[in-house]
Phi, psi and omega in degrees: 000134181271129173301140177252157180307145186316169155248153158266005183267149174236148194324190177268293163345286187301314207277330152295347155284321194265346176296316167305325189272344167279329157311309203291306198265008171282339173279343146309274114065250220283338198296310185305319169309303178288329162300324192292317192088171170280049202252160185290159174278154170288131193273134173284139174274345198076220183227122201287173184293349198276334191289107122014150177004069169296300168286019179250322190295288177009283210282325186305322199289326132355292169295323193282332187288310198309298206303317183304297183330286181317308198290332185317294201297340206300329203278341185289326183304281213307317166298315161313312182295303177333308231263297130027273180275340179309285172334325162273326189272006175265285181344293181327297190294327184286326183282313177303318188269356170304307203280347170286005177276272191306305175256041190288326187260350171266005149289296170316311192274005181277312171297322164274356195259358165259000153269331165279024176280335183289349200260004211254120205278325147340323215256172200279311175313315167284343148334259189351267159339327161274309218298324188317292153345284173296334185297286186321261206315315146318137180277320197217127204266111199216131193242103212262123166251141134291128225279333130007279189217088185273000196272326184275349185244042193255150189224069211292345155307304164338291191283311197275330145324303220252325181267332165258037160301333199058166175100205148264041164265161228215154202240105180239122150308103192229117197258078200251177213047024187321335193289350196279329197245146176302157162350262169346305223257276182341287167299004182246311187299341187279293210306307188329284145334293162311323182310350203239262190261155171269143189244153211232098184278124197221155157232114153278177190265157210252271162211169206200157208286142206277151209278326178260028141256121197260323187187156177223181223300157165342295171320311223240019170278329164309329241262098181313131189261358199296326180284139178308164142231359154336185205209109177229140201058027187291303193299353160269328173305315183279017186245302157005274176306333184257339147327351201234318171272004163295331170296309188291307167096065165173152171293118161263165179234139205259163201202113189251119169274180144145196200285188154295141179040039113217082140116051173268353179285292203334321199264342145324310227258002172253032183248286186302323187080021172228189143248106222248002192213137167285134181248162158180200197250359197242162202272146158047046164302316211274096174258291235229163148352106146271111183276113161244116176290151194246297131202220184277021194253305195238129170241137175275161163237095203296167199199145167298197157287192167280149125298098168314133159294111206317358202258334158317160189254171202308331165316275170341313178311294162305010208210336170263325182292150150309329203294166178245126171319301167324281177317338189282165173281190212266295165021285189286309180323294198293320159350310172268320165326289199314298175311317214261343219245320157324329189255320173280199171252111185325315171320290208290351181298325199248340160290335191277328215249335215027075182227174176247173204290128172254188194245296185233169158004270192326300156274036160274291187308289197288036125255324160342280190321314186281330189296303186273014187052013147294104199204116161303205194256154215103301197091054174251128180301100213291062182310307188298262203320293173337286205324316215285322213262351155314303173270012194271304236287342239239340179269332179264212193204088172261314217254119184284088194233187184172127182270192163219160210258133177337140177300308185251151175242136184227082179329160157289182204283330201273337182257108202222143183334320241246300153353276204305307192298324193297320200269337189269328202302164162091346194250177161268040213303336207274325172284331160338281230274329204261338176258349168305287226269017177272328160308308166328285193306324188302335194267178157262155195222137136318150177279174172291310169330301193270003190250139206258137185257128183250117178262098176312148162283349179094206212282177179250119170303117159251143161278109162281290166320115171306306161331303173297347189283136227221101175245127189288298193298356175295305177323320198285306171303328183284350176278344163285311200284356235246302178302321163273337179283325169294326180284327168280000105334317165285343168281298177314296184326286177333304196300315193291357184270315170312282167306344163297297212285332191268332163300331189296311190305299196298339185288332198282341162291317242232335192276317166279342181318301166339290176284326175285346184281284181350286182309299199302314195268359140302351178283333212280313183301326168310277209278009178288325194284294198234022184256112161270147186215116174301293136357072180297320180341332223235070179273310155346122164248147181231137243231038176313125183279334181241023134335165199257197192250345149301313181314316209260099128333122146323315205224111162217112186283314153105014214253187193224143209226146213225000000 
């Protein structure tokens, strides 16, 4: 339906208030007339037949009517465009101070948040910068693997950090979630390992209680309990730590590294027995240093994550990165699906998932999507969300998966006999190995069956050096301030071509003026010449622009011709 037009009627009040006030000023008006007086226009008498070279003044007095008009009109232009540009810059100046209003307040936080960038806890530098932090300040270091794929969440910058520090700081493997892989897989990754660093087979407890919580809530009485939440391998890591600080004869700080989610606040707050740290399923929860006293010997150092390095292949990426999965685009998400989907066994996917054989990505998801009823609206298969909660399942630790550890073992170039003897000194290996396999037993394992066979990509590259880190949003901003200094460049201009064009105009008005005084005074000498005038006063001819249009005469001589 087409909208109707406003009415015009206006109430009886308003229309009789403005009918007074149209009264009110014609009578002003006629009253200012009358005080002024009337006067008649003056009849030009012309130029008598007696006068000489009557018809060269004519065609001159002709030319001279002809030059006013045109100039009349030229100034009639020139005020208009004045009038014009006046119009846009106030228009200009009223729209600049709107908009200095409206983004008065998103300019302030732009401007702290370019001043504050170095303090911005979010950002990959300040990453660094703890993690960099905890590394120092640690006696002794634990590089947290997922028991999954440990090889792939191994960070070989990391470690050759920590081994050619000198001094006596020290390196431990600590290989948490073992309840995710069968038995077998477990025991070949501990054997693997240990030759390189000693290694701590752990399960943190899932869950636990908040320091300011006493029980807990309905919601989270729902929570499946069938799965332990118990802590298996706290008392060996901590008889470890506490062995080593008795060898120093000093309180040590214990320092927890690693990729994202995997379980290092977890594996603090199942040390301590409270939850003294945040967890959660979304990427990079941990942003700063965190001090836990543990007891009076050991204090832990909660540490953000590593930063993947952008130069890892898609796996790595999807599976390491910081970035959060909400903010990435749908691009990056399926990408890394693909990458991961790529690495299993097709078979066991569709057995884990209960779907029937897709062809690519795109339809893996969207029968996923559909299996679980996640569907827009339409009944179209909500494919970007399936994707995201693919890689929440596949990074926490719902879906139950297992690499196999290198056929042959070939430390890296930084780890050498001499390293490997430096890191191991100082522990009990024998007691290690002898409380791994009292942890082995205690748990329950997934069969090799139900569990998805995976081919790790190998170690993962982290950027430690705040330097090397590559911030996307820095780039984005400067390309906004780049853009507004070009757009306030454009403005100047516009104003100085404005003011150029209006000094060219006012010299062309100043120029006919010119040629028209030129002109007027020889017509002045002519009729001066063969003109008699009772009035001598009036030798002078004058030349008004605002005159009404009766006034303005070629001639007005005023004389009495004899």
């Amino acid at each position: 339906a087409e909208l109707r037009k406003a009415s015009k009627r206006l109430t009886c009040h308003k229309r009789y208030k403005i009918q007074k006030k149209i009264r009110e000023h014609h009578r002003k008006v006629r009253k200012e007339a009358k005080k002024r007086g009337r006067k008649k226009p003056k009849k030009d008498p012309g130029v008598p037949s007696t006068a000489p070279f009557k018809e060269e003044l004519l065609r001159e007095a002709e030319q001279r009517k002809q030059r006013l008009e045109e100039l009349k009109q030229k100034q009639k232009l020139n005020r208009q465009k004045e009038h014009e540009k006046k119009r846009k810059l106030e228009a200009k100046k009223n729209a600049a101070k709107i908009k200095e209003k409206a983004e008065g307040k998103e300019s302030s936080s732009k401007s702290k948040a370019k001043t504050n960038k170095l303090l911005d806890k979010n950002s990959k530098k300040s990453f660094c910068r703890e993690l960099k932090k905890v590394i120092e300040a640690s006696d002794v270091v634990l590089e947290v693997l997922d028991a999954r794929d440990p090889m792939g969440c191994r960070c070989p910058q990391l470690e050759q950090a920590v081994t050619c520090s000198g001094g006596d700081k020290k390196l431990l493997l600590v290989l948490n979630k073992i309840d995710l892989v069968p038995k077998e897989n477990l025991e070949k990754w501990l054997n693997y390992l240990k030759k390189e660093f000693p290694t701590v087979a752990f399960k943190s407890a899932t869950l636990m209680k908040d320091r300011t919580m006493e029980q807990f809530t309905k919601r989270r009485a729902r929570v499946d309990l069938s799965r332990t939440t118990e802590c298996f391998g706290s008392k060996c890591l901590l008889k470890l730590l506490q062995e080593h600080s008795k060898t120093q004869n000093k309180a040590i700080q214990v320092g927890v590294v690693g990729f994202p989610n995997v379980g290092k606040s977890s594996i603090i707050n199942s040390l301590k027995g409270v939850r003294a740290c945040n967890v959660g399923l979304t990427r990079g929860v941990t942003k700063s240093m965190q001090i836990v006293h543990i007891d009076k010997q050991t204090k832990m150092l909660d540490s953000p994550s590593i930063i993947a390095d952008p130069s890892n292949n898609a796996l790595a990426l999807a599976l390491r990165s910081i970035i959060d999965i909400e903010e990435s685009g749908i691009a990056e998400v399926l990408e890394g699906v693909a990458a991961i989907l790529n690495h299993c066994s097709k078979q066991q996917v569709m057995m884990h998932y209960s779907i029937p054989d897709f062809r690519n990505t795109e339809e893996f998801l969207t029968l996923l999507a559909q299996k679980r009823g996640m569907l827009k609206k339409g009944g179209v298969p909500d494919v970007e969300n399936i994707a995201k909660l693919l890689l929440c399942d596949w990074t926490g630790a719902k879906i139950s998966y297992h690499s196999q550890p290198p056929g042959s073992q070939r430390p890296p170039p930084y780890l050498t006999e001499d390293k490997i003897a430096e890191m191991q000194e100082c522990f009990n290996l024998k007691n290690l190995e002898e409380e791994n396999n009292t942890t082995v037993q205690a748990l329950k394992y997934p069969s090799p069956a139900s569990s998805i066979i995976f081919q790790s990509a190998g170690m993962a590259n982290g950027t430690i050096e705040e330097n090397k880190v590559i911030e996307v949003a820095s780039e984005g901003e400067n390309l906004e301030t780049s853009d507004e200094e070009e757009e306030e460049e454009e403005d100047f201009t516009e104003s100085d071509d404005d003011q150029h064009n209006v000094e060219e105009e006012e010299k062309d008005v100043k120029e006919v003026n010119q040629v028209s005084s030129a002109l007027a005074l020889p017509l002045v000498s002519l009729t001066h010449d063969f003109l008699f005038s009772e009035s001598k006063h009036s030798n002078s001819l004058s030349f008004s622009l605002d005159k009404t249009a009766d006034e303005d005469d070629a001639y007005d001589f005023n004389t009495d011709y004899v």
